[in-house]
C-alpha angles and dihedrals in degrees: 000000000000134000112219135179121245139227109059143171091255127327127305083015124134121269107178094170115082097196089066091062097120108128127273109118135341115278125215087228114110121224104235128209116242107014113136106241090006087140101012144026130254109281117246144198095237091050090052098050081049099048090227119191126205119201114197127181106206106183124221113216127199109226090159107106091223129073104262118204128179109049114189120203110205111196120202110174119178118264106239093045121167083204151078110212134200137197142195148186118217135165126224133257132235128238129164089333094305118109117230141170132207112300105211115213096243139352091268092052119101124231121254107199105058140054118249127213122204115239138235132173124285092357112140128214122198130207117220114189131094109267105198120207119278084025134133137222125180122214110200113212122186121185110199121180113250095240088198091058090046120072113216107181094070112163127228079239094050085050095047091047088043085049095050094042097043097248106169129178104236101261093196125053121164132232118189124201115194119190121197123182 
């Protein structure tokens, strides 16, 4: 099993930036552990006064050789997150022999085609139907802010007292994905 990007060029193409991760065909680009921003970007000050979402299709695909079912999705956040997160599974289309997902619009926008479960940690979902070998699967994953953990209605003078202390927002939260089979 291998964990790949989407939305490239055509299938089996590279797609080095993460970011760009929002459906459309399989890239040839592996999603690697431990790599700072390797799902989603940095967080900023100005994203989280804006309350900015990121949607990102990473695809699953069965090298196996066998048919694998089921599929288990383990979920670690980090304890103090400043986010809700979502996730969905969701199976490719076919056009002209090639196999797609859903291409969102833009990183912000939200998938149509899938329901999508809100996640806590630890919490495990399981997929239950047969994967065959060669074949892909999308998983959805969409990071929100959590507005009541946010606070809005900063002052110039707020801004000014955290600059002078050294207040900054964390620019880096993980997210883990385990996947058992």
């Amino acid at each position: 099993m291998i964990l790949l990007y989407s939305n490239a060029a055509s299938p089996d193409q590279p797609q080095p930036i993460p970011s760009d991760s929002t459906g459309g065909y399989t890239s040839s680009t592996h999603v690697y552990n431990a790599i700072n921003d390797n799902l989603f970007s940095s967080i900023s000050q100005l994203a989280a006064r804006q309350l900015k979402r990121e949607s990102r299709l990473l695809v699953l695909k069965n090298t196996t050789g066998n048919i694998v079912n089921p599929i288990s999705f383990t979920v670690d956040i980090d304890d103090e997150t400043i986010f809700k997160y979502k996730i969905g599974f969701v199976l490719p289309a076919d056009k002209n022999g090639k196999k797609i997902f859903e291409l969102l619009t833009n990183k912000n926008a939200l998938p149509v085609n899938v329901i999508l479960d809100d996640i806590t940690d630890g919490e495990i979902f399981d997929y239950t139907t047969n994967l065959l070998d060669g074949e892909l699967l999308g998983i959805w994953v969409i990071r929100e802010f959590d507005k009541d953990k946010i606070v809005n209605n900063i002052s110039c003078e707020d801004l000014e007292v955290d600059f002078e202390a050294e207040k900054v927002i964390k620019q880096i939260e993980e997210f883990k994905i385990k996947i058992d089979y």
